[in-house]
C-alpha positions as CSV (number, residue, x, y, z in Angstrom):
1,X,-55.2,-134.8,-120.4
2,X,-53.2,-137.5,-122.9
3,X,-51.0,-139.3,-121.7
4,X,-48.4,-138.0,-123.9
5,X,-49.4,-134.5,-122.7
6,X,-48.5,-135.3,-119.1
7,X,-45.1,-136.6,-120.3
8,X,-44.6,-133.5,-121.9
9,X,-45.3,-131.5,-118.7
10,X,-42.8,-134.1,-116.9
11,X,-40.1,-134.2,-118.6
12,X,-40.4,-130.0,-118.6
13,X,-40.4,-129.9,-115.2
14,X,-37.2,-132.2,-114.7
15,X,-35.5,-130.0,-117.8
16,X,-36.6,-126.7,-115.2
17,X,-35.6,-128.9,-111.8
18,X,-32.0,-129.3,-113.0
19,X,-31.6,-126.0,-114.7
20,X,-32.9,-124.3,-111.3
21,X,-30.5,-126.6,-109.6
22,X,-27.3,-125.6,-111.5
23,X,-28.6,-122.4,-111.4
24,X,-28.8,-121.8,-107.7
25,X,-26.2,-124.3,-107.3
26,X,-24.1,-121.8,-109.4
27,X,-25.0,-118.5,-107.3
28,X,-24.4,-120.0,-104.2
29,X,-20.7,-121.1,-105.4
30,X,-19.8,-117.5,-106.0
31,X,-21.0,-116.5,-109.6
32,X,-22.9,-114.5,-111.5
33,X,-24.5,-113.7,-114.9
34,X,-23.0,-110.5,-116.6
35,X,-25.7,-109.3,-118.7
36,X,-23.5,-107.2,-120.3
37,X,-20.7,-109.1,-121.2
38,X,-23.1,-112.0,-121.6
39,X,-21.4,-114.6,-119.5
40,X,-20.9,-116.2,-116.1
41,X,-18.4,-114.8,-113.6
42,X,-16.9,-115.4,-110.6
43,X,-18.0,-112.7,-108.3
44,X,-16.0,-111.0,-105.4
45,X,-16.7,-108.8,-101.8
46,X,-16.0,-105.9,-100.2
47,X,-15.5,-105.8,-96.4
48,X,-15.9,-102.6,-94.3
49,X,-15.6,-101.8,-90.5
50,X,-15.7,-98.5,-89.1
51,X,-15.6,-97.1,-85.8
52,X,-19.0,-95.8,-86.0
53,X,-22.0,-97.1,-87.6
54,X,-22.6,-95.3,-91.0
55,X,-24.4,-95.6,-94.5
56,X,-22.2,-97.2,-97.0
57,X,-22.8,-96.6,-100.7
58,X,-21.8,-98.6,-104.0
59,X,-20.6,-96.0,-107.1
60,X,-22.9,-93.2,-105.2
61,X,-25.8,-95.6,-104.4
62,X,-27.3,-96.0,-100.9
63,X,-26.3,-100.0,-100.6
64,X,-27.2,-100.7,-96.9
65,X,-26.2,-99.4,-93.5
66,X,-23.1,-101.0,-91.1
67,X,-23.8,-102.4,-88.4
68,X,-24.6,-100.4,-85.2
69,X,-22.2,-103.0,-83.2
70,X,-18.7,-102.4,-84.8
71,X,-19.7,-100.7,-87.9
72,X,-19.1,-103.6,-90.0
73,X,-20.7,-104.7,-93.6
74,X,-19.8,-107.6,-95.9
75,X,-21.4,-107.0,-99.3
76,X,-21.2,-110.3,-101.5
77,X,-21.7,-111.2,-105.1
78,X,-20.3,-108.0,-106.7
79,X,-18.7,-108.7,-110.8
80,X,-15.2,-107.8,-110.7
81,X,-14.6,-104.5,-111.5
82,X,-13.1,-100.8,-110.5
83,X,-15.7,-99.2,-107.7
84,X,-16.0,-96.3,-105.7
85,X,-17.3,-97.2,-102.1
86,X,-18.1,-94.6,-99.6
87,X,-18.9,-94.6,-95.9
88,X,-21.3,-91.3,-94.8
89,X,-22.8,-90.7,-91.7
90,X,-24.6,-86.9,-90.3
91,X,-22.1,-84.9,-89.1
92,X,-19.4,-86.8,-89.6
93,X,-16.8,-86.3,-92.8
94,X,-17.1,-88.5,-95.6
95,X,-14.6,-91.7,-96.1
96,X,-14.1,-93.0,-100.1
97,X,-12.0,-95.2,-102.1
98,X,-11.7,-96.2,-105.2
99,X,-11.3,-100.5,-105.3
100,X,-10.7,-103.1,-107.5
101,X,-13.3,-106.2,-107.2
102,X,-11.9,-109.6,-108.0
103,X,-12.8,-113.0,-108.6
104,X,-13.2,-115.2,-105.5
105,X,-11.3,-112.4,-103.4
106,X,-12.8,-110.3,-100.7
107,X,-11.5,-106.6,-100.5
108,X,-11.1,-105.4,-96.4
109,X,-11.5,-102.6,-95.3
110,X,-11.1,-103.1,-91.2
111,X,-9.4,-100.3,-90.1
112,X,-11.9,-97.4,-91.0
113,X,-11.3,-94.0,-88.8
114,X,-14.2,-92.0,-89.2
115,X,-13.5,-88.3,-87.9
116,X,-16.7,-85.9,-87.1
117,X,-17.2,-82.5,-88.7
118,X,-15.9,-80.0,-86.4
119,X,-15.2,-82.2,-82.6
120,X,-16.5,-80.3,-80.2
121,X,-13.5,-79.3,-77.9
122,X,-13.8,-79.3,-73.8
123,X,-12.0,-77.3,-71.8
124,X,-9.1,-78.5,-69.8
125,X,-7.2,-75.5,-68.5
126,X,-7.2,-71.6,-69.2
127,X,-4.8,-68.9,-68.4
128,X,-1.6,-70.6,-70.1
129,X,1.4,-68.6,-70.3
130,X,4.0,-71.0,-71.8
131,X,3.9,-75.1,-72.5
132,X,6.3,-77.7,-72.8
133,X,6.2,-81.3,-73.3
134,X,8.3,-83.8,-71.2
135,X,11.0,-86.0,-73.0
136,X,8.7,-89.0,-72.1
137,X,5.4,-87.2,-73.9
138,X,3.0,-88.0,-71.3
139,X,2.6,-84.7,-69.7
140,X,2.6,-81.1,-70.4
141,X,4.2,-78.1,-68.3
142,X,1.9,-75.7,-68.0
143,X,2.9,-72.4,-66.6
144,X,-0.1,-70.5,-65.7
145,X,-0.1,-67.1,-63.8
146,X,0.0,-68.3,-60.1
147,X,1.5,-72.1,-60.7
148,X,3.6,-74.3,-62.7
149,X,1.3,-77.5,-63.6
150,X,2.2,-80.6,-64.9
151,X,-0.3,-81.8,-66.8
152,X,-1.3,-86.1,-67.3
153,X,-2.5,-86.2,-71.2
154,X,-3.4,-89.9,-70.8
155,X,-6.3,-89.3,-67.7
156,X,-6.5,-85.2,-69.3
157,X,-6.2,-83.8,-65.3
158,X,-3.0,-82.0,-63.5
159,X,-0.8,-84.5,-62.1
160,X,0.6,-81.9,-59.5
161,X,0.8,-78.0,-59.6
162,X,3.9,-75.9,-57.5
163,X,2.4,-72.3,-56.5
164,X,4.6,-70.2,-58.4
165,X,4.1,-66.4,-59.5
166,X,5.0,-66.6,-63.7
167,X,5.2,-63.2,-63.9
168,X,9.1,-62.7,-63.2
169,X,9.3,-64.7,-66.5
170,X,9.0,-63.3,-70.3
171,X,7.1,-65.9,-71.4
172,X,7.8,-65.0,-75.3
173,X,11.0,-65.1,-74.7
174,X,11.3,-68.4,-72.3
175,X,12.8,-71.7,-73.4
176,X,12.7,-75.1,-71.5
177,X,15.6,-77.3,-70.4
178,X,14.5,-80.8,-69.3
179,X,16.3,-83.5,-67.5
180,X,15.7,-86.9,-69.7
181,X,13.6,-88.7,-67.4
182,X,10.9,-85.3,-66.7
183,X,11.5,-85.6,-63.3
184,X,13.0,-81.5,-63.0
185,X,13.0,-78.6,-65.7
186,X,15.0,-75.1,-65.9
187,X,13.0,-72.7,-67.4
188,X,15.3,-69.7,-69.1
189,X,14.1,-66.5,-70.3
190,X,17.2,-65.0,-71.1
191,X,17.8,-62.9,-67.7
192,X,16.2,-65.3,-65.1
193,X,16.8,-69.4,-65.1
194,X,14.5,-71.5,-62.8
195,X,14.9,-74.7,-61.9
196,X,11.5,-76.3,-60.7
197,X,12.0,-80.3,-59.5
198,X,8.8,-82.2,-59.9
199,X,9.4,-84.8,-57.3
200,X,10.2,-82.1,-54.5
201,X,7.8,-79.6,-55.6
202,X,10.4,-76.9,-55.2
203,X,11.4,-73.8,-57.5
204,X,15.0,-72.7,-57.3
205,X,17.1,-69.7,-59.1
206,X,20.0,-70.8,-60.7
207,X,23.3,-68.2,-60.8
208,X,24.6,-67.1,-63.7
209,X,27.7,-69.8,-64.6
210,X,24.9,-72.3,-64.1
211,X,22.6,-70.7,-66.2
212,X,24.8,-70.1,-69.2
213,X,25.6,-73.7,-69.2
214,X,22.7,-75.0,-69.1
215,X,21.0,-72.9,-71.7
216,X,23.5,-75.4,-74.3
217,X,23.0,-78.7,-71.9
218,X,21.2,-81.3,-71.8
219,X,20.4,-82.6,-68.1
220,X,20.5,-85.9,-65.9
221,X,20.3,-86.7,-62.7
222,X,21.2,-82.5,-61.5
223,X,23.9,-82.8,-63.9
224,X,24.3,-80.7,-67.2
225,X,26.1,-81.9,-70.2
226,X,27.1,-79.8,-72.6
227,X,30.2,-79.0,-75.6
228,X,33.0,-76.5,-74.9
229,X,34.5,-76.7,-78.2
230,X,34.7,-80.0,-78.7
231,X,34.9,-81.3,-75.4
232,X,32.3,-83.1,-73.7
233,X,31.8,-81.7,-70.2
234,X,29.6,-82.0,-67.2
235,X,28.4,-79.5,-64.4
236,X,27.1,-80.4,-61.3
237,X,24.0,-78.1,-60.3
238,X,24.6,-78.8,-56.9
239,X,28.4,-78.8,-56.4
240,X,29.0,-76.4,-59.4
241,X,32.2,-79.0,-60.4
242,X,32.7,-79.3,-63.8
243,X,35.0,-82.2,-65.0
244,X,35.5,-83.1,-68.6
245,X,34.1,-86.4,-69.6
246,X,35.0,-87.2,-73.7
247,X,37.0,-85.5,-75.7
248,X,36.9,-84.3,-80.0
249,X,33.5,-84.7,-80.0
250,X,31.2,-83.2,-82.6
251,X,27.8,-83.6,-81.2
252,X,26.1,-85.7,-78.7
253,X,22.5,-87.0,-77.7
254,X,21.8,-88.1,-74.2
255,X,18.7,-91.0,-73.2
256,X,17.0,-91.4,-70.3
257,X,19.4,-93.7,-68.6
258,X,22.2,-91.3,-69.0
259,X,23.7,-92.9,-71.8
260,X,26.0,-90.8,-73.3
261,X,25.7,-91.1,-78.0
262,X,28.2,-89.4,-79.8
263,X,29.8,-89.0,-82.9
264,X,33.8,-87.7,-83.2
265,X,35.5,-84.9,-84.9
266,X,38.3,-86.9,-86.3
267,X,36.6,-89.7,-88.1
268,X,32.8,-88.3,-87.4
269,X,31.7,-92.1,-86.3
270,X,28.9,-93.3,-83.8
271,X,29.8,-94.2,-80.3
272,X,28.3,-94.8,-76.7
273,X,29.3,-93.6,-73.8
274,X,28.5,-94.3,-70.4
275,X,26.7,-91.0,-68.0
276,X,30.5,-90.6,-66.2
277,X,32.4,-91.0,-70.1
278,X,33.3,-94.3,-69.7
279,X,32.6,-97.9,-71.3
280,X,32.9,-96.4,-74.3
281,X,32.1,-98.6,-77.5
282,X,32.0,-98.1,-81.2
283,X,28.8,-98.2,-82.7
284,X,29.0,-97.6,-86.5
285,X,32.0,-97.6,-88.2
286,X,29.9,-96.2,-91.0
287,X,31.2,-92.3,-91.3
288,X,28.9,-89.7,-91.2
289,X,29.3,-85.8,-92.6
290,X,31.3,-83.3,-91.1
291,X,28.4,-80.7,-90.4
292,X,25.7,-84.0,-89.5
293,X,24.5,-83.4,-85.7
294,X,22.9,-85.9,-83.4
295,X,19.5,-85.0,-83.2
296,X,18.1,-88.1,-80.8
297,X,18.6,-91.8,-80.6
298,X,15.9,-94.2,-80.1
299,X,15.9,-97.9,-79.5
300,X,12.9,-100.2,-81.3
301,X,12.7,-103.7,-81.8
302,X,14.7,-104.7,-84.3
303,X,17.4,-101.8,-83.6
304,X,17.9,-98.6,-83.4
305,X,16.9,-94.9,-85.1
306,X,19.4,-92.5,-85.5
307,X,17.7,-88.9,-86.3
308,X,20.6,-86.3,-87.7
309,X,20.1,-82.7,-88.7
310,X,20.0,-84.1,-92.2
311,X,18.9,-87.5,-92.0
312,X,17.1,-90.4,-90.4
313,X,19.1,-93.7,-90.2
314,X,18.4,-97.2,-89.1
315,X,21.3,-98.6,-86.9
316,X,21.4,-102.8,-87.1
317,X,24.3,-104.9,-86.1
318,X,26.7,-101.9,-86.8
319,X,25.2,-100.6,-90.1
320,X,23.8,-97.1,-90.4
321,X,21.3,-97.4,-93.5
322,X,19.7,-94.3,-94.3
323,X,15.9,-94.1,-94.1
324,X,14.9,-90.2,-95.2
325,X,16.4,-86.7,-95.5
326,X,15.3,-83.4,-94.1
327,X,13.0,-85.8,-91.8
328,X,11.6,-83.4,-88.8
329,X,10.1,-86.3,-86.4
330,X,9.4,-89.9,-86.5
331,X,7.2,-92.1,-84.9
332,X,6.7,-95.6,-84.8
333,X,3.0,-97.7,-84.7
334,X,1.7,-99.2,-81.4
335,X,2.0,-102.6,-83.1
336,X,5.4,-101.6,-84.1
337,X,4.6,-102.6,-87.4
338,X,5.2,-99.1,-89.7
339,X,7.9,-96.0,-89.3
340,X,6.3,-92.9,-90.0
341,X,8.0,-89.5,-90.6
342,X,7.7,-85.9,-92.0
343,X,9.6,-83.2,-93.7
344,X,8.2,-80.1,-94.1
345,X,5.4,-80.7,-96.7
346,X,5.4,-84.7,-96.8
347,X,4.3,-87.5,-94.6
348,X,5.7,-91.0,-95.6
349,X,5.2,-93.9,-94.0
350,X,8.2,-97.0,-94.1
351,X,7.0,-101.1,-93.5
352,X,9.5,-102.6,-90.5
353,X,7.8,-106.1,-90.9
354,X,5.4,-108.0,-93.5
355,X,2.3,-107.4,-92.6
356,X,0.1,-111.0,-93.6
357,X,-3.6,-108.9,-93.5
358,X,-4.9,-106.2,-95.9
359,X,-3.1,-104.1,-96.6
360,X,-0.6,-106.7,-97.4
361,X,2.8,-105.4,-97.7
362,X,6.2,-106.4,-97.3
363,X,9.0,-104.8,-95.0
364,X,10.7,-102.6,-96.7
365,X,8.3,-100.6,-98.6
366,X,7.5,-96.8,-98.2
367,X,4.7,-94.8,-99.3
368,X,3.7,-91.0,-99.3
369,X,1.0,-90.5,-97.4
370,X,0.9,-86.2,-98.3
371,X,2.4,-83.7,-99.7
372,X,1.5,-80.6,-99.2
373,X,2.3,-76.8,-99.6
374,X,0.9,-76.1,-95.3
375,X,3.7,-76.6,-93.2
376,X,4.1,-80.0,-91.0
377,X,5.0,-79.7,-87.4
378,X,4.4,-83.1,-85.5
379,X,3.2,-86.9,-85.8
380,X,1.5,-89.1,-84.2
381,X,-0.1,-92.5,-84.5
382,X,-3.3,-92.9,-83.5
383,X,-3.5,-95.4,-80.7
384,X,-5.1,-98.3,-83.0
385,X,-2.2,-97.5,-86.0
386,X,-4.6,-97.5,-88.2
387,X,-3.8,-93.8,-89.2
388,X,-1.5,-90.8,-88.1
389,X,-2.4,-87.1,-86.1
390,X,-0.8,-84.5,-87.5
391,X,-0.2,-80.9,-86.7
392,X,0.3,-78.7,-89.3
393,X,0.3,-75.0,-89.5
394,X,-3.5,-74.3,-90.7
395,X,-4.9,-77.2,-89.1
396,X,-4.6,-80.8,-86.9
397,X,-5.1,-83.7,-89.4
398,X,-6.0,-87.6,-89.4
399,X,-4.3,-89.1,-91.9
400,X,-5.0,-93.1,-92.6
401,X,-2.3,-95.0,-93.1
402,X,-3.9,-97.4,-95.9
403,X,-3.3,-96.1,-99.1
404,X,-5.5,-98.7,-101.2
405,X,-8.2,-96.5,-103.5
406,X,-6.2,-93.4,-102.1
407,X,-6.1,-91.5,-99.1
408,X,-8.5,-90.1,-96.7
409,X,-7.5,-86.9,-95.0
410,X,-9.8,-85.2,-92.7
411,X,-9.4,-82.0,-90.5
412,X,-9.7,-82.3,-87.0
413,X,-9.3,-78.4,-85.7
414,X,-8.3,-75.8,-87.3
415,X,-4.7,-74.0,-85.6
416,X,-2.6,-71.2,-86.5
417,X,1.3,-70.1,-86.2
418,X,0.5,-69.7,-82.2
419,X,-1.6,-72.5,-81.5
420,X,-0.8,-76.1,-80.6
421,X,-1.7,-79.5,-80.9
422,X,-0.6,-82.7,-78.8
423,X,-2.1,-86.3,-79.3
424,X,-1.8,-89.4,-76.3
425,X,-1.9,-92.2,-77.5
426,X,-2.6,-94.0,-74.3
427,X,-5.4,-91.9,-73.3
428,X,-6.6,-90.9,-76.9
429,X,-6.9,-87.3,-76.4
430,X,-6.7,-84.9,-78.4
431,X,-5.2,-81.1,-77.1
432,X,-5.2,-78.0,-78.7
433,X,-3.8,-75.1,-77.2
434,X,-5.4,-71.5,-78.3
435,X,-5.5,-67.9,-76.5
436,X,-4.2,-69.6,-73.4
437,X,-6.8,-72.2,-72.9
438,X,-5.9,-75.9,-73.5
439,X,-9.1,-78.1,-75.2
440,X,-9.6,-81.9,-75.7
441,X,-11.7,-83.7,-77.6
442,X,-11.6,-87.9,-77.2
443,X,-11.9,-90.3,-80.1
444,X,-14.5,-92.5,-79.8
């Protein structure tokens, strides 16, 4: 070979070296050749982890699958651009968004609720005549036809059960009165009123005065408080005293201490009230209408929530700031991050504090999560918040609360006008009620 030949084949091979060099040096750093667009990018990455291990796909192509510990996948090197990505697993309903890729940013995904196709429900209890839920939502009453059970939701198993014979109630026709701290109940059906206490295991008829108070009261500590006009009164179950605690009030709302939230008929203001009438304090100066009702009242960290008959307010350092209309129930996140509420047909969902991971969002912002023409009748967050249980008229739904690429919705059971459905957060149960028999089915 001349000598001029094997400089040739050198000097090639350093030419190759560095363009190899640049070239990996290049793709490690991040970028990539689009052959379409005929230059170099910077690519970008999708994140995903899921609760389950599943198949994830790229615009409808088999990519790879998670990983079997924590369902996770980090797929580098992808051009920026708009793609659909999908998570699909047997038997379980399909999760999808639609992303945007960008340079030298990584798009996560962490939060992934994957829900299976048709749970299978277990059995908890059968023969249900009537259910109510305690103030505290932990528990269920349960009146069966030879006991009165109050049910845990968080370990799904009776807490205790009173022999009782249900039949001397119409259970169509029977209504629950609960003192706020679920310690004792009066069950009403019109023409008999029962009062069954929880920590004595006993079941006692009340007479009629008590009874027709109490069907309009609200209870603590034995005692029923309820309007006569617009005076604020309270019975003693045990002494049958009544004494007259507040007057020209409109409406009130009463907590589990025994604290005492009204507004006024004259200026139709907030105020607090001690359990006997007293220490009373102005809470809002801020008026509200003449035909508004207190509906509850619920402390949170950085205040208080204020739900009316028309409207749900946020009560900080003496300023009532509406938050929704026509809003049914509210719940806020575990992490007490995000506000969530219904209407009828719509689930929104309101930001109480930045949140500095994706999603990134700012306090302050709202976003509808559904609308829908099925009617909404409860909400829950799911125990992780990373989406909402709800139960509407046709069905129970998992909704997610990310709404990046759009929403996932998936059905969880299928319900009707007489069936239920209850969520525990604590214990991650699900509860379906149905022909008498009470189901659960566990997230996993």
């Amino acid at each position: 070979m001349r000598k001029s030949t094997r400089r040739l084949i050198f000097y090639a091979a350093v030419v190759a070296f560095f363009l190899i060099t640049i070239l990996v040096a290049t793709y490690a750093t991040g970028y990539w050749y689009d052959f379409e667009n005929r230059q170099w990018v910077k690519t970008g990455a999708v994140f995903v982890s899921a609760n389950t291990q599943a198949d994830f796909y790229l615009n409808d192509e088999f990519s790879e699958q998670t990983s079997l510990l924590g369902g996770q996948l980090l797929l580098n090197r992808l051009v920026p651009d708009n793609y659909v990505i999908s998570l699909v697993k047997s038997n379980y309903q399909a999760w999808q968004k639609q992303i945007d890729i960008k340079a030298g940013e990584v798009a996560s995904f962490s939060d992934i609720l994957l829900v299976p196709i048709n749970p299978e429900f277990a059995s908890s209890s059968s023969g249900i005549r009537f259910t109510s839920t305690t103030p505290t939502g932990d528990r269920l009453l349960l009146l069966t036809d030879s006991a009165v059970v109050l049910f845990d939701l968080e370990d799904n198993q009776p807490a205790l059960a009173i022999p009782f014979a249900a039949a001397v109630l119409d259970s169509a026709k029977l209504r629950a009165i609960w003192e706020s701290n679920g310690t004792a109940v009066v069950l009403a059906d019109g023409e008999t009123t029962l009062q069954i206490n929880f920590d004595n295991r006993t079941v006692s008829p009340l007479n009629s005065t008590s009874a027709n108070i109490i069907s309009r009261a609200m209870l603590f500590n034995n005692q029923a408080y309820y309007l006569e006009g617009s005076a604020l009164r309270r019975y003693d179950l045990t002494s049958r005293l009544t004494a007259t605690l507040i007057n020209n009030v409109k409406s009130f709302w009463l907590d589990r201490s025994g604290n005492i939230f009204y507004s006024d008929t004259l200026k139709h203001q907030l105020w607090q009230a001690d359990a006997q009438g007293g220490a009373r304090q102005l809470l809002s100066s801020d008026i509200l209408a003449s035909d508004e009702t207190i509906k509850s009242l619920a402390n949170y960290a950085d205040g208080r929530l204020l739900l009316t008959n028309k409207k749900l307010y946020r009560l900080h350092d003496g300023a009532l700031t509406i938050l929704a209309e026509g809003v049914s129930h509210y719940a806020i996140s575990p992490n007490e991050r995000v506000l969530a509420w219904h209407t009828t047909h719509e689930v929104w969902q309101l930001w109480l504090k930045n949140n500095d991971q994706q999603p990134y969002r700012l306090a302050g912002e709202r976003e509808l999560l559904q609308s829908t023409p099925d009617i909404i009748r409860n909400i829950y967050w799911h125990t992780d918040s990373r989406a909402l249980i709800t139960e509407q008229l046709t069905g129970g739904k998992v909704i997610e609360s990310d709404t990046r690429g759009g929403v996932n919705i998936f059905t969880l059971v299928p319900l009707d006008f007489k069936s239920r459905l209850w969520y525990d957060t604590d214990g991650n149960y699900v509860y379906r009620l149905a022909n008498g028999v009470l189901t659960n089915w566990k997230f996993r």
